[in-house]
PQR file of N, CA, C, O and H, with PARSE charges and radii, in Angstrom:
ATOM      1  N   UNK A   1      11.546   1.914 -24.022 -0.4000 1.5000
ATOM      2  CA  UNK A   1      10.228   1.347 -23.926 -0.0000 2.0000
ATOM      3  C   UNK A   1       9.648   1.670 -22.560  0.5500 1.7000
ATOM      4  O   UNK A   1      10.378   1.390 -21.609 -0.5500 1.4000
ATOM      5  N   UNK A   2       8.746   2.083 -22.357 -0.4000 1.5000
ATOM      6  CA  UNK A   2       7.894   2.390 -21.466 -0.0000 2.0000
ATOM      7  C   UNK A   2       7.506   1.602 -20.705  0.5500 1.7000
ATOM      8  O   UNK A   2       7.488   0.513 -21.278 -0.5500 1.4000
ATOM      9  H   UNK A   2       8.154   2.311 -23.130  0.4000 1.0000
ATOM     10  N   UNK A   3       6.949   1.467 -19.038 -0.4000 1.5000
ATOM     11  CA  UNK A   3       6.594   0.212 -18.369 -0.0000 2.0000
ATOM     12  C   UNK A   3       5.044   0.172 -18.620  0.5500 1.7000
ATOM     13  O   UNK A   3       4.402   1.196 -18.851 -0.5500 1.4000
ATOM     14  H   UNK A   3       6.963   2.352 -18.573  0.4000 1.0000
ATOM     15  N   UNK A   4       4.648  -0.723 -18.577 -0.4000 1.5000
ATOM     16  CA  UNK A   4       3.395  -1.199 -18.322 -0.0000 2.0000
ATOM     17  C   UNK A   4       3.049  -1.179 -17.205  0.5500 1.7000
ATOM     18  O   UNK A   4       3.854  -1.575 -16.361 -0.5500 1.4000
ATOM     19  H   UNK A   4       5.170  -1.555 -18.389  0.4000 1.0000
ATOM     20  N   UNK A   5       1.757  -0.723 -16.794 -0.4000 1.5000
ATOM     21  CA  UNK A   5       1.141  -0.522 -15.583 -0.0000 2.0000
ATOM     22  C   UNK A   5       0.466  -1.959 -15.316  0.5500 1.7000
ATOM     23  O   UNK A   5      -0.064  -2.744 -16.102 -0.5500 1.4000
ATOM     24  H   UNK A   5       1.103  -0.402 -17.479  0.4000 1.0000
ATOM     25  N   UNK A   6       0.697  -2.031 -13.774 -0.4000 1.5000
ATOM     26  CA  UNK A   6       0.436  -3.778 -13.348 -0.0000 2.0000
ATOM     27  C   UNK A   6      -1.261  -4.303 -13.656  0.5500 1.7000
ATOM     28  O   UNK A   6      -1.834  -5.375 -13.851 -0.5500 1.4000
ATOM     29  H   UNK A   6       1.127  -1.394 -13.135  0.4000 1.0000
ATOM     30  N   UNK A   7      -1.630  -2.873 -13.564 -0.4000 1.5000
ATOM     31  CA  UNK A   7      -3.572  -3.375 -13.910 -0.0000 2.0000
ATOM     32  C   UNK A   7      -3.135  -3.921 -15.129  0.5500 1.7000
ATOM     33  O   UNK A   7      -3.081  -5.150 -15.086 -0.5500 1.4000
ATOM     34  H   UNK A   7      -1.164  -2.002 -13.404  0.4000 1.0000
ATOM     35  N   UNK A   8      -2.932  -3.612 -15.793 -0.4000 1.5000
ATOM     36  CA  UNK A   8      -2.981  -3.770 -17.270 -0.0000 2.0000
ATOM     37  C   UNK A   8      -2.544  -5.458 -17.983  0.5500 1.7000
ATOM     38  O   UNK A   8      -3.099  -6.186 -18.806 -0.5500 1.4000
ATOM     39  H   UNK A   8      -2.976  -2.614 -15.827  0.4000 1.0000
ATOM     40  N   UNK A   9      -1.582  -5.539 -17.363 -0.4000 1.5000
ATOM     41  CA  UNK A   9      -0.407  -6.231 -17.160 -0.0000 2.0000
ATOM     42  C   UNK A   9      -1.345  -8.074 -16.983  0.5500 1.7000
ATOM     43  O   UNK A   9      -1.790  -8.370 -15.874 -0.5500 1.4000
ATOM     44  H   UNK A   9      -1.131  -4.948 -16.694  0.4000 1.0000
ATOM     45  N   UNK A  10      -1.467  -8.850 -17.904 -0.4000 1.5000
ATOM     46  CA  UNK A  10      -2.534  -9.825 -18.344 -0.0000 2.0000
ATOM     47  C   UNK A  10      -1.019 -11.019 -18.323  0.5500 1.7000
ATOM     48  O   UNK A  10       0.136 -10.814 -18.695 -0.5500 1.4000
ATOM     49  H   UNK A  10      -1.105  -8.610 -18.805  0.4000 1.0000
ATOM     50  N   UNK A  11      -1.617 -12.163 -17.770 -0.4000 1.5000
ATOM     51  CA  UNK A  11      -0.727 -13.490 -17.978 -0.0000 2.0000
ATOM     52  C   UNK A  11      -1.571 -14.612 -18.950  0.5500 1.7000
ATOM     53  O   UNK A  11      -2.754 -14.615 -19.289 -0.5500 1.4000
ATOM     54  H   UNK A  11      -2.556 -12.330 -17.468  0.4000 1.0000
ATOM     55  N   UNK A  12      -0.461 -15.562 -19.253 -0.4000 1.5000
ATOM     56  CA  UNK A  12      -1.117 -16.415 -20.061 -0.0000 2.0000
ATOM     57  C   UNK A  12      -2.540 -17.556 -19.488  0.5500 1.7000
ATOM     58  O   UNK A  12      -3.104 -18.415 -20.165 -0.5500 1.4000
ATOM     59  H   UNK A  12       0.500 -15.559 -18.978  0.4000 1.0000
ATOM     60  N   UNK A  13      -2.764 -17.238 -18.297 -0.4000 1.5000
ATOM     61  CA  UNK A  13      -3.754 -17.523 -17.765 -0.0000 2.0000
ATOM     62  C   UNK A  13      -5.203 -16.728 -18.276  0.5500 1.7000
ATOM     63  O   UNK A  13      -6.223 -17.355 -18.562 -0.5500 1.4000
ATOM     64  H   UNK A  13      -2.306 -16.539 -17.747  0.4000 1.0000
ATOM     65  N   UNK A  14      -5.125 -15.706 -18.315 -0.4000 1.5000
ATOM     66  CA  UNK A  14      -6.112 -14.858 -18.470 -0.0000 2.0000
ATOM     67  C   UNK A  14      -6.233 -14.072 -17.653  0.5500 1.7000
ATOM     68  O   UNK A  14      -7.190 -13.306 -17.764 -0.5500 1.4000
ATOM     69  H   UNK A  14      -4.297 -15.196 -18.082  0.4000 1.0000
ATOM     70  N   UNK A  15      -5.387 -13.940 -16.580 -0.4000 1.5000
ATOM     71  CA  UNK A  15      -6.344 -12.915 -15.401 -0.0000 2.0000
ATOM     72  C   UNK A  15      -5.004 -11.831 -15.152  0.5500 1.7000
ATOM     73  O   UNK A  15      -3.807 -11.875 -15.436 -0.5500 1.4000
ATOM     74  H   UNK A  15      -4.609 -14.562 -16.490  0.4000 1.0000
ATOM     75  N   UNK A  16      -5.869 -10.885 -14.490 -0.4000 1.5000
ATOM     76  CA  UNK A  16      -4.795  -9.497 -14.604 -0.0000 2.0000
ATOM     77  C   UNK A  16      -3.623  -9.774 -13.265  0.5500 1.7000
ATOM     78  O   UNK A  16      -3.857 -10.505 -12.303 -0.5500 1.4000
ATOM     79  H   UNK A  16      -6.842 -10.850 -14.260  0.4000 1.0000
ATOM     80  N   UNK A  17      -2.777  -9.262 -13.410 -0.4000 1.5000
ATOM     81  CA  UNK A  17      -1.406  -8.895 -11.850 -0.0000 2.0000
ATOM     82  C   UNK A  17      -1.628  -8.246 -10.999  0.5500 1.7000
ATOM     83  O   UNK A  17      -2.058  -7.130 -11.293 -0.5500 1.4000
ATOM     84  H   UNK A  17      -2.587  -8.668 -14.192  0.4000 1.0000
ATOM     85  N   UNK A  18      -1.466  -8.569  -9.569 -0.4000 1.5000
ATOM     86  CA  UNK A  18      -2.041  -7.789  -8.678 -0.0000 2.0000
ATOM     87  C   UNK A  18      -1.512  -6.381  -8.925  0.5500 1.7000
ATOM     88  O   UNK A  18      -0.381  -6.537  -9.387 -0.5500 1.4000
ATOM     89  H   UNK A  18      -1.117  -9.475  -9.330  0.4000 1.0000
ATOM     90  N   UNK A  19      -1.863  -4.726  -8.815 -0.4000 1.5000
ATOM     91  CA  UNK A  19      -1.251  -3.882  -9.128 -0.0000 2.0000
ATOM     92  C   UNK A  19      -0.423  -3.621  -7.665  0.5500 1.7000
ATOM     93  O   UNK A  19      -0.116  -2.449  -7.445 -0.5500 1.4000
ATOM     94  H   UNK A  19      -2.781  -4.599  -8.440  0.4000 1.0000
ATOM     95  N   UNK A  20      -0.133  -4.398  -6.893 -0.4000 1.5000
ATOM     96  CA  UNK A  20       0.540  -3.904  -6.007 -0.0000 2.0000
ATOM     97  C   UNK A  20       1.921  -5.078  -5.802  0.5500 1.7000
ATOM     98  O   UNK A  20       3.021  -4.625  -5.486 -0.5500 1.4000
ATOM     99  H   UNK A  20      -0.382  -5.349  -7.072  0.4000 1.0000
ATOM    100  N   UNK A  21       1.796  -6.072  -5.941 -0.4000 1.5000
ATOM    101  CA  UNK A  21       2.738  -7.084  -5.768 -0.0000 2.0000
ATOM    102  C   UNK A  21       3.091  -7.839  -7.102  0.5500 1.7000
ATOM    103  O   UNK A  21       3.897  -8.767  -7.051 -0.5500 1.4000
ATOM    104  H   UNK A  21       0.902  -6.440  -6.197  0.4000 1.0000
ATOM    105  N   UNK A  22       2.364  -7.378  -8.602 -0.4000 1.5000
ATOM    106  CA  UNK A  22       2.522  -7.809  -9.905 -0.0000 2.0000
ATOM    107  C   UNK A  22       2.273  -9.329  -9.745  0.5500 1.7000
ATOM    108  O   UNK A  22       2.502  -9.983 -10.763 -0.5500 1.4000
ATOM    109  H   UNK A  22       1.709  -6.624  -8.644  0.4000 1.0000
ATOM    110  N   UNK A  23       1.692 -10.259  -8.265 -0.4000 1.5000
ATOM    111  CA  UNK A  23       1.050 -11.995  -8.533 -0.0000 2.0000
ATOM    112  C   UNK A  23       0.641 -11.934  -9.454  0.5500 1.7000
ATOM    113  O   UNK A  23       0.203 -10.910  -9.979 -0.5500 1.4000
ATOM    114  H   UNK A  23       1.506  -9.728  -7.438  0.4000 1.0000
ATOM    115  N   UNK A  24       0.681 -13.536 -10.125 -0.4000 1.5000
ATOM    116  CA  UNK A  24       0.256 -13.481 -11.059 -0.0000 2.0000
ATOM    117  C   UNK A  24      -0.658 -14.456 -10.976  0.5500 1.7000
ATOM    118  O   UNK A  24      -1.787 -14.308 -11.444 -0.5500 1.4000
ATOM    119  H   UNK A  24       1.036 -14.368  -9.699  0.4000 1.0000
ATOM    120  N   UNK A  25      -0.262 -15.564 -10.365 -0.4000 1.5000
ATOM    121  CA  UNK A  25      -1.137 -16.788  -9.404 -0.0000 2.0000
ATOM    122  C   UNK A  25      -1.424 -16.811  -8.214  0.5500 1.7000
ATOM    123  O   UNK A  25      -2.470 -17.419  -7.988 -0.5500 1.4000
ATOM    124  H   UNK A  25       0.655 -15.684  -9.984  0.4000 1.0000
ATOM    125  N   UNK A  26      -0.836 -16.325  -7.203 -0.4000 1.5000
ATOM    126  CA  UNK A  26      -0.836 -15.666  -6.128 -0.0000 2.0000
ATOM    127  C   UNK A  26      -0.178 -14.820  -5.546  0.5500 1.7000
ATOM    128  O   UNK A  26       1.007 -14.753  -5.872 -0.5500 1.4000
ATOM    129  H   UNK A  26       0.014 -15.831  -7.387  0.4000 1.0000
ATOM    130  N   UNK A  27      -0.622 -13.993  -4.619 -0.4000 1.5000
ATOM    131  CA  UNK A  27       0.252 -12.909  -3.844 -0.0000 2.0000
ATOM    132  C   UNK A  27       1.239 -13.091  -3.220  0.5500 1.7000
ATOM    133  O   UNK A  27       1.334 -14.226  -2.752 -0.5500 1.4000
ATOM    134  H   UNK A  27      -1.585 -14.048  -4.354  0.4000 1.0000
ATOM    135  N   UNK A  28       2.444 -12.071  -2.913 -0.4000 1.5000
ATOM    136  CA  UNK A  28       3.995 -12.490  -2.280 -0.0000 2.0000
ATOM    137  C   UNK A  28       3.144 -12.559  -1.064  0.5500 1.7000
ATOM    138  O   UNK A  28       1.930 -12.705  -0.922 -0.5500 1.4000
ATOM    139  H   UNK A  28       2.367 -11.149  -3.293  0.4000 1.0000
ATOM    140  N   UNK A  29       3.964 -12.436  -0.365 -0.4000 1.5000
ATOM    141  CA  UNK A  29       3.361 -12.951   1.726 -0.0000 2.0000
ATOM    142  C   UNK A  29       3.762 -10.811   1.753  0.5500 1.7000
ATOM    143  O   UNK A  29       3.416 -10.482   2.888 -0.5500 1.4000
ATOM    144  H   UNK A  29       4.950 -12.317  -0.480  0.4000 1.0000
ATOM    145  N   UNK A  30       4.071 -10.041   1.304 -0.4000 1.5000
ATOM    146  CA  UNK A  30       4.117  -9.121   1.821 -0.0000 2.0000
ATOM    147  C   UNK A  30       3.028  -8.301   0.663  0.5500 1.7000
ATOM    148  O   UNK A  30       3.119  -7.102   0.928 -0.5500 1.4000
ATOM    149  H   UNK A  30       4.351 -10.309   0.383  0.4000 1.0000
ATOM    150  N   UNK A  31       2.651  -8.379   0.215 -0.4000 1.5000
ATOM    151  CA  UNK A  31       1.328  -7.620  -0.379 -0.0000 2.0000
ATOM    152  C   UNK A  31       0.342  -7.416   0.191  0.5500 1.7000
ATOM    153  O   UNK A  31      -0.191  -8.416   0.674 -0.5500 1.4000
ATOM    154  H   UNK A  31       2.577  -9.353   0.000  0.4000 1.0000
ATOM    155  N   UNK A  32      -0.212  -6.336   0.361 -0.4000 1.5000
ATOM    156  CA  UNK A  32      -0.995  -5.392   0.971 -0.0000 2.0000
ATOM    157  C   UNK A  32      -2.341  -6.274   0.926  0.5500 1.7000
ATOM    158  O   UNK A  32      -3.033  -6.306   1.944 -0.5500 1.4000
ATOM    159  H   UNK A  32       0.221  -5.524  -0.030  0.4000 1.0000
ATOM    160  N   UNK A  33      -2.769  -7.049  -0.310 -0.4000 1.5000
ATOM    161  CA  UNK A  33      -3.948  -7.840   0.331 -0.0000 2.0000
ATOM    162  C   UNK A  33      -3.988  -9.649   0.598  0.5500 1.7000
ATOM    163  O   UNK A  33      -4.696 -10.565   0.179 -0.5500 1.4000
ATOM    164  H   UNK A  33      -2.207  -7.023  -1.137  0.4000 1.0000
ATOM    165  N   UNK A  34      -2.601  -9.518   1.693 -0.4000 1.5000
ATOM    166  CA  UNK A  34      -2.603 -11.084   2.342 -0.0000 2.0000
ATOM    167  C   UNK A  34      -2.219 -10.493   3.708  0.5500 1.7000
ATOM    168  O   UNK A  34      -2.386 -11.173   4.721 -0.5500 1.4000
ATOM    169  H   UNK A  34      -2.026  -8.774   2.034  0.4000 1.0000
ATOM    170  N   UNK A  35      -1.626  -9.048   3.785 -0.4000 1.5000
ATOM    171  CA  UNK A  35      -0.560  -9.355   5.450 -0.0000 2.0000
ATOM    172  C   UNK A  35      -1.475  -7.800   5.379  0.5500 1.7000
ATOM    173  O   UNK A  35      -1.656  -6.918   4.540 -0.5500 1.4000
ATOM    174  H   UNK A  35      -1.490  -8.495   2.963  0.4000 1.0000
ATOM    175  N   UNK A  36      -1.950  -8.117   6.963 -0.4000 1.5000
ATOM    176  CA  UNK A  36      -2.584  -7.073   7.753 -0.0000 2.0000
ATOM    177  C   UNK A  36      -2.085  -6.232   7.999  0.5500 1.7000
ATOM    178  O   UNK A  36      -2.682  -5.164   7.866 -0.5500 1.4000
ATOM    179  H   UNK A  36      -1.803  -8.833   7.645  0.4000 1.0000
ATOM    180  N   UNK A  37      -0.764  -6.241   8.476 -0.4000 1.5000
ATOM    181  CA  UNK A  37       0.120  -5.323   8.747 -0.0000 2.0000
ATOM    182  C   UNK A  37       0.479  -4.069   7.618  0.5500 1.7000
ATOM    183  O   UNK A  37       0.276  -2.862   7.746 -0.5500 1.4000
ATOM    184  H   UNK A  37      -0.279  -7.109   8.584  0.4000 1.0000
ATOM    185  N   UNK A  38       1.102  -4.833   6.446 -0.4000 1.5000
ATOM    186  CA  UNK A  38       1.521  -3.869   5.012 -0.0000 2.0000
ATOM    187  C   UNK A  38      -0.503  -3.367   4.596  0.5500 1.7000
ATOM    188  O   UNK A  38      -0.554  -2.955   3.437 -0.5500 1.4000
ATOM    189  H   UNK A  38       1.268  -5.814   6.342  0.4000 1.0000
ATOM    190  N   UNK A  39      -1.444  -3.359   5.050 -0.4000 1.5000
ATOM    191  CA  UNK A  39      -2.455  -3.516   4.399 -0.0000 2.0000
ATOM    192  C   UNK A  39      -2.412  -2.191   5.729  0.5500 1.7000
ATOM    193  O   UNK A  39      -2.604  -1.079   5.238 -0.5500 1.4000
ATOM    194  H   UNK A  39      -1.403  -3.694   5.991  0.4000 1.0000
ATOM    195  N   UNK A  40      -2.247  -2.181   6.898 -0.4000 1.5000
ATOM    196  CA  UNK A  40      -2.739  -0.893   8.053 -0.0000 2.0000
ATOM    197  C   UNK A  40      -1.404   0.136   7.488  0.5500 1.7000
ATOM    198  O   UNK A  40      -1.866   1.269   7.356 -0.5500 1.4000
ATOM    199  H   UNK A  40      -2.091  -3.085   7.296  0.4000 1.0000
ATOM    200  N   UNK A  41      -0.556   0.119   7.277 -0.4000 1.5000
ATOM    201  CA  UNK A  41       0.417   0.802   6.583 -0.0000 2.0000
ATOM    202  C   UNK A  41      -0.221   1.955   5.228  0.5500 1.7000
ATOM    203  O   UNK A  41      -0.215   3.185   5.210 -0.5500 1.4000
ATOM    204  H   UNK A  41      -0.180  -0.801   7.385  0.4000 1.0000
ATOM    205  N   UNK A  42      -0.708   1.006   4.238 -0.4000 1.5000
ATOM    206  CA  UNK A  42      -1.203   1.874   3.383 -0.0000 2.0000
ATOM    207  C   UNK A  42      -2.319   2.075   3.227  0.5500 1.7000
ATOM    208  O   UNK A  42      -2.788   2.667   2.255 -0.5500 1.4000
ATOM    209  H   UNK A  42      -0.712   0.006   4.253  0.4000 1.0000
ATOM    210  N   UNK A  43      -2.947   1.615   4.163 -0.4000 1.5000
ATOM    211  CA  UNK A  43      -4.314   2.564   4.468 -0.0000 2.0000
ATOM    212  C   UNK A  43      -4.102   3.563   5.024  0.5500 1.7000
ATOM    213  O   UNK A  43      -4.563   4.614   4.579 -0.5500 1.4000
ATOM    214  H   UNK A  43      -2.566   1.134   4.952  0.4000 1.0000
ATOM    215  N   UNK A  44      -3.202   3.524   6.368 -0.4000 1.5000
ATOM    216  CA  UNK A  44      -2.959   5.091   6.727 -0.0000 2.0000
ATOM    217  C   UNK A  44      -2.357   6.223   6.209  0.5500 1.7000
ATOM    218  O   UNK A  44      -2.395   7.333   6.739 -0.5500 1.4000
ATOM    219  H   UNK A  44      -2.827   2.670   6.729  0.4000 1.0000
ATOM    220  N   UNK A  45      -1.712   5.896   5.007 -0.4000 1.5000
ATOM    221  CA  UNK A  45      -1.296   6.742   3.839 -0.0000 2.0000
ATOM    222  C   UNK A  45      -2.296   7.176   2.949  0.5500 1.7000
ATOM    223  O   UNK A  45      -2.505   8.369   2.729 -0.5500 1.4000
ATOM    224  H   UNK A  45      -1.681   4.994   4.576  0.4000 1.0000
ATOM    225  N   UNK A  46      -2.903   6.283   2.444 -0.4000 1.5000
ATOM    226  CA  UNK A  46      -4.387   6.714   2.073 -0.0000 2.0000
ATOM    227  C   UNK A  46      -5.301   7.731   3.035  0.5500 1.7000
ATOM    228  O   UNK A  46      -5.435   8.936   2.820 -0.5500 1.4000
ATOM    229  H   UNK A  46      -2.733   5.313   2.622  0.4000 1.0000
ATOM    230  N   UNK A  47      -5.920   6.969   4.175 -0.4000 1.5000
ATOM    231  CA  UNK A  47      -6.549   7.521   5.041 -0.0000 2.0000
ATOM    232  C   UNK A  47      -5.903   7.709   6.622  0.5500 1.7000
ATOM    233  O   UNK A  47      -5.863   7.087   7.683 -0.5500 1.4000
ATOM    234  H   UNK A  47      -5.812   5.991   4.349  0.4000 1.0000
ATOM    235  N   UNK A  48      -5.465   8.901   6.079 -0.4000 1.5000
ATOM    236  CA  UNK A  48      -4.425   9.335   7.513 -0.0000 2.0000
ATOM    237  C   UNK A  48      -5.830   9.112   8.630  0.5500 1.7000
ATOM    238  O   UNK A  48      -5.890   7.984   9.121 -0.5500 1.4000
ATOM    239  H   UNK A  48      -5.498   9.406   5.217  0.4000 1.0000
ATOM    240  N   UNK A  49      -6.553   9.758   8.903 -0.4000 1.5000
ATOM    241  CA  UNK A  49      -7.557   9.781   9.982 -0.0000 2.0000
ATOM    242  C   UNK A  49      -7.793   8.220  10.660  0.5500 1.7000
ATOM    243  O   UNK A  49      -8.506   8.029  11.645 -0.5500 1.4000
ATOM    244  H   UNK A  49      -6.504  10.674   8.504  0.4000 1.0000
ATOM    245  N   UNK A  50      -6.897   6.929   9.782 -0.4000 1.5000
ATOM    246  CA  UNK A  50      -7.325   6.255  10.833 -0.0000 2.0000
ATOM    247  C   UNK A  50      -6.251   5.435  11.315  0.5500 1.7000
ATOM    248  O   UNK A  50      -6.171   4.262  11.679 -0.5500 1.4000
ATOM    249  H   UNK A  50      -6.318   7.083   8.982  0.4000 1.0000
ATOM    250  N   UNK A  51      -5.470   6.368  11.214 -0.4000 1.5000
ATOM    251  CA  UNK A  51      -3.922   6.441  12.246 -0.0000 2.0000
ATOM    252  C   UNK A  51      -4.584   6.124  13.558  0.5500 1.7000
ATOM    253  O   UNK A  51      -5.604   6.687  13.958 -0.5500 1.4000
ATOM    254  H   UNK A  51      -5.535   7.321  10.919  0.4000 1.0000
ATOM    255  N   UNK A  52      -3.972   5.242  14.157 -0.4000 1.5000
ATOM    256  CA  UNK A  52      -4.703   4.972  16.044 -0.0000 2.0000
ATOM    257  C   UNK A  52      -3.475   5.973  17.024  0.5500 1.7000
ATOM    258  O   UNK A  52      -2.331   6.314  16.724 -0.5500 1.4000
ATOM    259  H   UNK A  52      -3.144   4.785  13.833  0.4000 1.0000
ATOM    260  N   UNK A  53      -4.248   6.219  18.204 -0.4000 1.5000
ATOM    261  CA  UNK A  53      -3.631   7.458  18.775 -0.0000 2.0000
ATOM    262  C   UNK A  53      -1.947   6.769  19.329  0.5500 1.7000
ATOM    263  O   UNK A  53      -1.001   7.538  19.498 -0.5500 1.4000
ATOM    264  H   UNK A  53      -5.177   5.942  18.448  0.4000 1.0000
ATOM    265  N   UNK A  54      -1.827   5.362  19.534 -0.4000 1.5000
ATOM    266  CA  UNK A  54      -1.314   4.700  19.985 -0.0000 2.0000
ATOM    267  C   UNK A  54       0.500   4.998  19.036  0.5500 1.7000
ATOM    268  O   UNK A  54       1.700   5.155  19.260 -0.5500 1.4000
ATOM    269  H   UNK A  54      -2.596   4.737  19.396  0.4000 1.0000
ATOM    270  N   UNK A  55      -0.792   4.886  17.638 -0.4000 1.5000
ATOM    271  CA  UNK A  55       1.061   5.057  16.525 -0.0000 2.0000
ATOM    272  C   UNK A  55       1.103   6.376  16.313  0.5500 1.7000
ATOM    273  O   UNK A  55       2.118   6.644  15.670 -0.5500 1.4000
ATOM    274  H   UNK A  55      -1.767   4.759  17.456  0.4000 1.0000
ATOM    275  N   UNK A  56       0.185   7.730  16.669 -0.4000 1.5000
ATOM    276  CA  UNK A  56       0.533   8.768  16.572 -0.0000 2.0000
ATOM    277  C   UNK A  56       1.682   9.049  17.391  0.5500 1.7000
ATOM    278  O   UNK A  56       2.655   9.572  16.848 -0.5500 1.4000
ATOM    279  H   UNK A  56      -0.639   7.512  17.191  0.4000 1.0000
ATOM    280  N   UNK A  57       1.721   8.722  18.874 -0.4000 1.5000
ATOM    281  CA  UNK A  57       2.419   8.761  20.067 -0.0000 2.0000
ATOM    282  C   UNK A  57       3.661   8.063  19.683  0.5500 1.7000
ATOM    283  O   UNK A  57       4.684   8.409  20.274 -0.5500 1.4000
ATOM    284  H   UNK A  57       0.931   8.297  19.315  0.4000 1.0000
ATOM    285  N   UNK A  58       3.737   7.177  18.828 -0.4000 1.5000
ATOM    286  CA  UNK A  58       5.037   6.466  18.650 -0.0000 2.0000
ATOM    287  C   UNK A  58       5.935   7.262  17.438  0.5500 1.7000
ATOM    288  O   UNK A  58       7.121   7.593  17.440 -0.5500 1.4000
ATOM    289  H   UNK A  58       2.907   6.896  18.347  0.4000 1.0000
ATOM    290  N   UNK A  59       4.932   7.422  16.453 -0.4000 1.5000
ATOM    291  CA  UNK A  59       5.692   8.556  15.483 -0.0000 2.0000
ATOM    292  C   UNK A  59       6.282   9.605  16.292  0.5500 1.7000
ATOM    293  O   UNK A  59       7.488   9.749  16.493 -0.5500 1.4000
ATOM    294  H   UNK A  59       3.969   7.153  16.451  0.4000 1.0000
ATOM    295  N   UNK A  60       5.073  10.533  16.868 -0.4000 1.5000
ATOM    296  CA  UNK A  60       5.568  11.736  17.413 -0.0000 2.0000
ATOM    297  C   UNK A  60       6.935  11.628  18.410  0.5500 1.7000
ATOM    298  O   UNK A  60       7.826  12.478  18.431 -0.5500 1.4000
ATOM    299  H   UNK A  60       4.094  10.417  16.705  0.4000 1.0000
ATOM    300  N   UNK A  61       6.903  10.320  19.283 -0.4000 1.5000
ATOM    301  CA  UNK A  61       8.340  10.221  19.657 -0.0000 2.0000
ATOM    302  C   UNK A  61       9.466   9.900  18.896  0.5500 1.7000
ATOM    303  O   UNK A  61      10.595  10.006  19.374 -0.5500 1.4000
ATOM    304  H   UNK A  61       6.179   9.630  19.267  0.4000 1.0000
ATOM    305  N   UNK A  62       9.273   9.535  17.811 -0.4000 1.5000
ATOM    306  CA  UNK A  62      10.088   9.397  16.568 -0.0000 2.0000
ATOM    307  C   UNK A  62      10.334  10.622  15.487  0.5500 1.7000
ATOM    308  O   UNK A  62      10.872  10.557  14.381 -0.5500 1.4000
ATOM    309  H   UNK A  62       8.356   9.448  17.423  0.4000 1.0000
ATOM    310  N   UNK A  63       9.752  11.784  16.182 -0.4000 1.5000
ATOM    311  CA  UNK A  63       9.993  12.959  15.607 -0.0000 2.0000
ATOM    312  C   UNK A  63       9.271  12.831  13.898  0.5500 1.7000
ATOM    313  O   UNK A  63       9.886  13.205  12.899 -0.5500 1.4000
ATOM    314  H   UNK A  63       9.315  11.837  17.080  0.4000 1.0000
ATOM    315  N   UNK A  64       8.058  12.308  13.873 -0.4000 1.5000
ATOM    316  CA  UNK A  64       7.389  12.091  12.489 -0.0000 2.0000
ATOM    317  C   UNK A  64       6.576  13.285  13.129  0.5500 1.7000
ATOM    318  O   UNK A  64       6.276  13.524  14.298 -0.5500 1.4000
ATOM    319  H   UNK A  64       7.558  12.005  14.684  0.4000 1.0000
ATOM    320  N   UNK A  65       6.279  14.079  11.708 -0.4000 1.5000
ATOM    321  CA  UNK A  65       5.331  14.617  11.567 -0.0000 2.0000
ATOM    322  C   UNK A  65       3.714  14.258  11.201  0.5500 1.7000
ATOM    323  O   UNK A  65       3.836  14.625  10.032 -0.5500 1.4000
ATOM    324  H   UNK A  65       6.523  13.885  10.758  0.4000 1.0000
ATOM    325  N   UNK A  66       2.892  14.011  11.243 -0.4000 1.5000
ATOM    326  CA  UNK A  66       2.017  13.630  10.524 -0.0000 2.0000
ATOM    327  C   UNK A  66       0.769  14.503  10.839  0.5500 1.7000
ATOM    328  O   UNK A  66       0.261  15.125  11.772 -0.5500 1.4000
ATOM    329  H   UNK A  66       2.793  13.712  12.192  0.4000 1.0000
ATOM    330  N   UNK A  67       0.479  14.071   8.990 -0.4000 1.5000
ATOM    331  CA  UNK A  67      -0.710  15.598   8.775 -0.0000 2.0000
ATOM    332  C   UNK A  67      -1.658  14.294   8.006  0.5500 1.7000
ATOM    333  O   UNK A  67      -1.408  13.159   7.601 -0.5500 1.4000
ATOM    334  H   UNK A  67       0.891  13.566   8.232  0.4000 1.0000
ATOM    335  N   UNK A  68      -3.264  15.473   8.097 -0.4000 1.5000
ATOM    336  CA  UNK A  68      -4.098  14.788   7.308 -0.0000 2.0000
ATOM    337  C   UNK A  68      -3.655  15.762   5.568  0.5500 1.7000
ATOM    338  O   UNK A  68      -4.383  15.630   4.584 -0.5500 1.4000
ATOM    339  H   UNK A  68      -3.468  16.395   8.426  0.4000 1.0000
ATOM    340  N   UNK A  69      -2.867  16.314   5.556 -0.4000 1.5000
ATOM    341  CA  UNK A  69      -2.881  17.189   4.471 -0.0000 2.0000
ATOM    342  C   UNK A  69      -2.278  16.005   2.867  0.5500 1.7000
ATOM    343  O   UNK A  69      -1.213  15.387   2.878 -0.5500 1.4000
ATOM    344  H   UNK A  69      -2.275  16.422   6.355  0.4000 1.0000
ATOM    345  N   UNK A  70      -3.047  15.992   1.968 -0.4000 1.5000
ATOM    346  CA  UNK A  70      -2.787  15.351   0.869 -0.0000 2.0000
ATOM    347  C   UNK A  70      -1.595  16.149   0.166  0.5500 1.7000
ATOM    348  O   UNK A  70      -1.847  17.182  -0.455 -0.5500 1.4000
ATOM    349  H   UNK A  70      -3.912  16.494   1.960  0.4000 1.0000
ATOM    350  N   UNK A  71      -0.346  15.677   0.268 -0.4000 1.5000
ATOM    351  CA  UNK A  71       0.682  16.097  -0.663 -0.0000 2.0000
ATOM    352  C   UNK A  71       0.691  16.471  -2.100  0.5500 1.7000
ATOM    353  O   UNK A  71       0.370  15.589  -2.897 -0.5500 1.4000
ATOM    354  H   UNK A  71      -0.141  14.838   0.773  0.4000 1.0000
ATOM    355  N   UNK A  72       0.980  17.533  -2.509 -0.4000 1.5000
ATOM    356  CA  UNK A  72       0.802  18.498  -4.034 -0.0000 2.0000
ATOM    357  C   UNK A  72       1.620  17.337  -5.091  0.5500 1.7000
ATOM    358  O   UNK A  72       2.668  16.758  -4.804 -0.5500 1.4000
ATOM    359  H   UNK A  72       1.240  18.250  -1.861  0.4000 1.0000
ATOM    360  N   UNK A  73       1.195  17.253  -5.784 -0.4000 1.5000
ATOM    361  CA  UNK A  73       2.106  16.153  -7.006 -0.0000 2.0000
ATOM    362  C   UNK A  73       2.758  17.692  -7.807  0.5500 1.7000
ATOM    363  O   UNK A  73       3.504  17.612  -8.783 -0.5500 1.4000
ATOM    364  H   UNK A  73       0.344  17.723  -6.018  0.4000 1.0000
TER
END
């Protein structure tokens, strides 16, 4: 059986699951829309450009590469 995708994904309440943390009444404390932190994380995966120069410098001493280049599926 196949998974169900979390949009989709309806409780006996009526209302849909977050697609990122599957809440169903409310969000875990680490889902991207309650904690600022996991929320600057995948925005900069989304939108590399608004990486601050501050965590470029910390990657780059961490030997991360980072590109604005969108990865090939």
């Amino acid at each position: 059986m196949g998974q169900i995708s979390p949009v989709y994904h309806v409780n006996r309440y009526g209302g849909a699951a977050c697609e990122h943390c599957l809440g169903l009444l409310r969000h875990a404390p680490w889902c991207l829309t309650k904690n600022t932190d996991i929320f600057y994380a995948y925005d900069i995966l989304i939108h590399p450009e608004h990486l601050t120069e501050q965590d470029k410098i910390i990657l780059h001493a961490l030997g991360v590469l980072w590109t604005n280049e969108i990865p090939k599926r």
